[in-house]
C-alpha positions in Angstrom: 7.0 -38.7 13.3 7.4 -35.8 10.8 6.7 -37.8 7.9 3.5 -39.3 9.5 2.8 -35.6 9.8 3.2 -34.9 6.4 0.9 -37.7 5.4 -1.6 -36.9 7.8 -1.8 -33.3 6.0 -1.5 -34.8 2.3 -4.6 -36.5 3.8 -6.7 -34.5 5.5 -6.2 -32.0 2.4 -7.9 -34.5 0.5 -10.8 -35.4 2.7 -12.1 -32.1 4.1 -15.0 -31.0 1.7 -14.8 -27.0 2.4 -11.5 -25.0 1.8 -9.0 -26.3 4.8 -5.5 -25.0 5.2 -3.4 -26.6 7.2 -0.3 -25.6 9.0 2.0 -27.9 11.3 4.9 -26.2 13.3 7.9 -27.9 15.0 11.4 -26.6 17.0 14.5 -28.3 17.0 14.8 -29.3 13.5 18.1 -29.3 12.1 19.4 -27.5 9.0 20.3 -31.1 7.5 17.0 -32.6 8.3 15.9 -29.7 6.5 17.1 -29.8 3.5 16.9 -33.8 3.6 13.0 -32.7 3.5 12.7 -30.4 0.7 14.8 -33.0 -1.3 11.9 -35.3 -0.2 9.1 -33.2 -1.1 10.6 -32.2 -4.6 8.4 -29.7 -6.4 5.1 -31.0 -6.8 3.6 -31.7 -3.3 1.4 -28.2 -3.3 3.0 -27.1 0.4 5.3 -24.4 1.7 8.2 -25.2 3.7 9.8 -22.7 5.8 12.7 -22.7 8.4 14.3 -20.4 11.1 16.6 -20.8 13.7 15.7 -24.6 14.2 11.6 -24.1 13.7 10.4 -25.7 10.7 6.6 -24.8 9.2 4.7 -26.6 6.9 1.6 -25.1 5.3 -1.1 -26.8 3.1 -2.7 -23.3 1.5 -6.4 -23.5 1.0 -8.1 -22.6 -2.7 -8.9 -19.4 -1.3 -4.6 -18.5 -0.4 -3.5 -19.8 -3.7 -6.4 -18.2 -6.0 -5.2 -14.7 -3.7 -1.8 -15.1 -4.7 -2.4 -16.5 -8.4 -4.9 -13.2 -9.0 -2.2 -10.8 -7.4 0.5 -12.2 -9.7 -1.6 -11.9 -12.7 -2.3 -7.9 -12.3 1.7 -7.5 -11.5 2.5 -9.0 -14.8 -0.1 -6.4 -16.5 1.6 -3.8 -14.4 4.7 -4.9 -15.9 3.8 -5.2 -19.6 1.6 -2.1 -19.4 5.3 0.2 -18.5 7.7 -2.1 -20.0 9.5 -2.8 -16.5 12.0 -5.9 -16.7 10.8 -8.3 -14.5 12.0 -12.0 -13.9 9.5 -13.8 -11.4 10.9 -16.7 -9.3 7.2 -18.4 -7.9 8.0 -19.5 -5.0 11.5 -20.8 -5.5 12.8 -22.0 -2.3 14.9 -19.3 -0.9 17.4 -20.7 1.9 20.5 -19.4 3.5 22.3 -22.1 5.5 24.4 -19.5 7.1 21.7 -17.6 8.3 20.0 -20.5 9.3 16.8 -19.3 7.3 14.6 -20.4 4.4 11.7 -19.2 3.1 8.8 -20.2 0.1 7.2 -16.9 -0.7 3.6 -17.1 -2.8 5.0 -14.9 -5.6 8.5 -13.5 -5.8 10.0 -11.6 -8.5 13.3 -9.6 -9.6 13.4 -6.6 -11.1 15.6 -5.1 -14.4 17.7 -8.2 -13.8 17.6 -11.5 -13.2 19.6 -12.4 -9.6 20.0 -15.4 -7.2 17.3 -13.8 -5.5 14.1 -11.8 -5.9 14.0 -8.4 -4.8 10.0 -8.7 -4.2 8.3 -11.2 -2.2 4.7 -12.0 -1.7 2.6 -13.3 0.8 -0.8 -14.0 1.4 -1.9 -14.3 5.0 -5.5 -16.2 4.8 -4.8 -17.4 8.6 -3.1 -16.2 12.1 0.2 -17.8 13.6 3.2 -19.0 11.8 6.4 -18.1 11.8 7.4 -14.5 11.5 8.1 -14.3 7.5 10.2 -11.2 8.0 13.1 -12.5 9.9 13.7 -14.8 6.9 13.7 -12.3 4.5 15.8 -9.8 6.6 18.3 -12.6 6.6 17.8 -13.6 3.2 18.2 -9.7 2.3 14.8 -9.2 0.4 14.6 -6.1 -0.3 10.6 -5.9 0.0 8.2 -8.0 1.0 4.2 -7.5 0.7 1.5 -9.2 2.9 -1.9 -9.7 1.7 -4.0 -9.7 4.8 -7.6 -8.4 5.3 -7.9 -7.2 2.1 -5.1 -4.5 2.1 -1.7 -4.6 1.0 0.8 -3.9 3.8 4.2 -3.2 2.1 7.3 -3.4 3.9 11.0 -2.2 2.8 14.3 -3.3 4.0 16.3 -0.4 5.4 20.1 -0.2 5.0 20.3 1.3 8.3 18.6 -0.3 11.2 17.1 2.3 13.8 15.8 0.8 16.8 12.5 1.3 15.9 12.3 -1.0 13.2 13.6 -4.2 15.6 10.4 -5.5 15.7 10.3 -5.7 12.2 13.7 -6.9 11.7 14.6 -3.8 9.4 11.6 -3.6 7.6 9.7 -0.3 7.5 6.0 -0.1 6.8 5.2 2.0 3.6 2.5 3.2 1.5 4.9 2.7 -1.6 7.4 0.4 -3.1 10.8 2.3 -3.9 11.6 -0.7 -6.2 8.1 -0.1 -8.3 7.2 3.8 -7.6 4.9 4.3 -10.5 2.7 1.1 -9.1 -0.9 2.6 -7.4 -0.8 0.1 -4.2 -4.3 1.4 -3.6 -5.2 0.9 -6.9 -3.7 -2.7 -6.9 -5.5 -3.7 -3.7 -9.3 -2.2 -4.9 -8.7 -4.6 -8.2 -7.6 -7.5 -6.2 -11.0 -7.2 -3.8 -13.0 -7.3 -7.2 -15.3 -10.4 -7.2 -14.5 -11.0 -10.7 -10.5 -12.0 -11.8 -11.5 -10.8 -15.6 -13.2 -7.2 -14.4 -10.4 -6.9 -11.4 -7.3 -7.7 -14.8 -9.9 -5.6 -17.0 -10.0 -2.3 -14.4 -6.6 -2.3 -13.9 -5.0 -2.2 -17.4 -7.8 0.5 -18.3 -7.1 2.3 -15.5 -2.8 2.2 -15.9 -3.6 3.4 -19.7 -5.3 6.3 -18.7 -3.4 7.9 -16.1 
């Protein structure tokens, strides 16, 4: 039944003439079937696979998610080479954790001063409405922040060491203007480049305007 699924996705992403994403979303998958499928899929088949608690989600992103996530990446890395921060990025590496029952294929991810088993930032760009909630995964996985691009704004959110009840919703995370792991980075800055028509202008404004602050 899942596999027919999967083709049926494979498909229609091939047949629809606009810009489709496509997402499919079942319950009581196992953590073996799980992994049995990301061995299946391997590392070419253009789809995020993502688990929690049993609930599996497969997503076929449209142009319009992966260009947003491939034009985010591309001003990071000028952030990076423009202050000389030492950055390792990870893609979207499959993260998983079978004891925590979670896994996870973030847009972008990256580590930062040093390379780990896992990236400190993750990225996601939200071009549609349902899924599964991306931030119990990370909280599991430990991530230490995790950015949402959605409506053209960035909304940043930081794992606390603490948990105050407030922040259940979020599963730790607190909403923040700021990322403690990249202080010097203009999030307002990084989300008016991002909305700029143009990739060349939006890479162009940015490094001119990080080399004249």
């Amino acid at each position: 039944m899942l596999a027919s699924k999967l083709e049926t996705l494979f498909d229609e992403r091939e047949l629809q003439g606009q810009d489709p994403e496509d997402r499919y979303i079942t319950s009581g998958i196992s953590w073996r079937y799980y992994e049995t499928l990301l061995n299946r899929l391997g590392d070419n088949t253009g789809v995020r696979v993502n688990y929690c608690d049993g609930v599996l989600e497969i997503v076929s992103p449209s142009r319009r998610h992966e260009s947003g996530k491939t034009r985010i990446g591309t001003l990071l890395e000028i952030f990076f080479l423009e202050t000389e921060i030492d950055y390792f990025p990870m893609g979207s590496a499959t993260l998983r954790s079978q004891t925590d029952l979670s896994g996870s294929e973030p847009d972008e991810s990256y580590c930062i001063g040093e390379e780990k088993a896992l990236p400190d930032i993750a990225l996601e760009v939200v071009t549609t409405s349902g899924g599964l909630n991306k931030l119990t995964a990370y909280s599991r996985l430990g991530i230490s922040e995790v950015w949402f691009w959605q409506d053209d704004q960035i909304l940043l959110y930081h794992l606390r060491e603490r948990v105050p009840s407030q922040f259940e919703q979020t599963h730790g995370y607190q909403l923040a203007g700021r990322s403690k792991l990249l202080p010097s980075l203009d999030i307002g800055l990084l989300a008016e480049c991002i909305r700029q028509p143009s990739p060349l202008a939006a890479a162009k404004q940015f490094r001119n305007r990080l080399r004249n602050r």
